[in-house]
N, C-alpha and C positions, 0 to 999 in steps of 0.2 A: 392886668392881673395884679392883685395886691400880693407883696411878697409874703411869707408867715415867720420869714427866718433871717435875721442878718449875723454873717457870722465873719467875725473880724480878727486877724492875728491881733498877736499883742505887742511886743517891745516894738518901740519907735512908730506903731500905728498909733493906740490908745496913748501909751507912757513912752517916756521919752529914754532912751536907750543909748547913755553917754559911759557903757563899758561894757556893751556885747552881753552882758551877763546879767542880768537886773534881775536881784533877788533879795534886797536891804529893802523891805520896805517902808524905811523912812526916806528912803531915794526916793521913795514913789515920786513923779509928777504925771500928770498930766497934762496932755495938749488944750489947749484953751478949747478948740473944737469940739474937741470930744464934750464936755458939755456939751456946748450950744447945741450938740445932734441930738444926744439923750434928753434935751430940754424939750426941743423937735420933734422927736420919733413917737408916734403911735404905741402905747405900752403894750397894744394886744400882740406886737412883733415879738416875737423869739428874737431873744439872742445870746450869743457865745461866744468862743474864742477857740480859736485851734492854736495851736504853738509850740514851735521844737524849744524844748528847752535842755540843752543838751549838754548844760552845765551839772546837771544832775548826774547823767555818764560821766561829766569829767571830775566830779568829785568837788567841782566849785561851791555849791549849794546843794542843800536837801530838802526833801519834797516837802518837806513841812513848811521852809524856807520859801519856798516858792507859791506854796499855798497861802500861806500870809502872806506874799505880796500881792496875790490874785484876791483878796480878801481887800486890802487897802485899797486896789483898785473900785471896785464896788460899793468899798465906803464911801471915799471921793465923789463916786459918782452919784448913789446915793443922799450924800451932803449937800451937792449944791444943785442936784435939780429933782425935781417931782417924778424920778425915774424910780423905777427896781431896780436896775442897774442889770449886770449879766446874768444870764440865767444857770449857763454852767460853764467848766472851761474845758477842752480834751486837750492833751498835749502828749509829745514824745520827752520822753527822758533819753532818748539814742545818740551815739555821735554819729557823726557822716560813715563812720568806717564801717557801722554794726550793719549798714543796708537793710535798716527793715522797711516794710509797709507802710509806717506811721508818720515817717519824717518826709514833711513839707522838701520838695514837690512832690511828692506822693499824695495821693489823696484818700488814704485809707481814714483820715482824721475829719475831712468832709465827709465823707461816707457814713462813719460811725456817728458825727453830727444829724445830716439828714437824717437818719434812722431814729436815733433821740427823741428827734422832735417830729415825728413824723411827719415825715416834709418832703416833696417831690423837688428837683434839682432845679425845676423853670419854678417854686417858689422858693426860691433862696436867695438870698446874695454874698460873694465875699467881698471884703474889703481888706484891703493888703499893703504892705509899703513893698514889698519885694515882688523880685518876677518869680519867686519860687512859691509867693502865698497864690497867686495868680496862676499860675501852670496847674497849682493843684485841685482851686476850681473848676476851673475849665476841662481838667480830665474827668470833672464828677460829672458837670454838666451843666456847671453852677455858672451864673453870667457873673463874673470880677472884673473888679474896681480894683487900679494901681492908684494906690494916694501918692500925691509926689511932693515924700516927705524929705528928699536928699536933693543933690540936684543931678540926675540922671538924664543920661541922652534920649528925649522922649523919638525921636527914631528910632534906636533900636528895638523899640516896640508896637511900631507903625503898620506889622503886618501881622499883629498878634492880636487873637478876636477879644481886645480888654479895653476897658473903658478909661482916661486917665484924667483923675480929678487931683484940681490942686489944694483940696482940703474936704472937709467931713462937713460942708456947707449946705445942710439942708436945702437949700435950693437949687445945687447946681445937682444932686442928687434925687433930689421928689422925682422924676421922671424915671428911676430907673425900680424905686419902691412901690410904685402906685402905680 
């Protein structure tokens, strides 16, 4: 089955995430990959982003801030390939403490995504750098992808139903889209 939805966190998946808080964006960067996918990907895919941003609760940045950096991201992408780039972005503005719904691992932000796009959970995919973007799939029903963007004990997730790819490499991925 062809998927109709990729839905990807964002800091340190897409952009590179060297202060926890990425909301400057002329920080933006991008990962080289991230191209080369969007160069890759079939345009007829939905796609989005979920993402705690939880600097917003903390008073680091505001949402306007943050929307402009989600804005440079899709220019970048945009710019250097024949993409749309992302379609929309959902995110939490919460800290850990507020315990709501919407913060990653929760999966209220997959949820409210599938809905969006009107999208069944076996067609979707996430792709994640964390086990918390990962857990939150997986509670929707969504099949995710741990990109191993750090260097992380791939054991400790050896008995977790998630796939673990070392980059956003069109080919080691086509098998999980198509």
């Amino acid at each position: 089955m062809k998927k109709k939805l990729i839905i990807f966190d964002r800091d340190n998946t897409l952009n590179y995430d060297n202060s926890g808080y990425m909301h400057d964006k002329s920080a933006c960067i991008l990962f080289d990959d991230v191209y080369e996918f969007f160069r890759s990907i079939d345009t007829l895919i939905n796609i989005c982003v979920v993402t705690n941003q939880s600097g917003i609760g903390r008073g680091y940045f505001t949402l306007q801030e943050m929307q402009d950096f989600n804005s440079e991201i899709n220019k970048l992408i945009k710019q250097n390939t024949n993409h749309r780039g992302i379609d929309h972005f959902f995110f939490c503005p919460h800290l850990p403490l507020d315990k709501c719904d919407c913060r990653k691992p929760k999966n209220s932000l997959v949820i409210k995504a599938l809905s969006h796009f009107n999208c069944q959970p076996n067609e979707a995919l996430l792709i994640g750098d964390k086990i918390s973007d990962c857990q939150a799939g997986l509670s929707a029903g969504v099949l995710s992808i741990l990109l191993k963007r750090d260097s992380i004990n791939i054991k400790d997730y050896e008995n977790l139903n998630i796939i673990i790819s070392e980059s956003l490499n069109i080919n080691s991925l086509a098998k999980y889209l198509y």
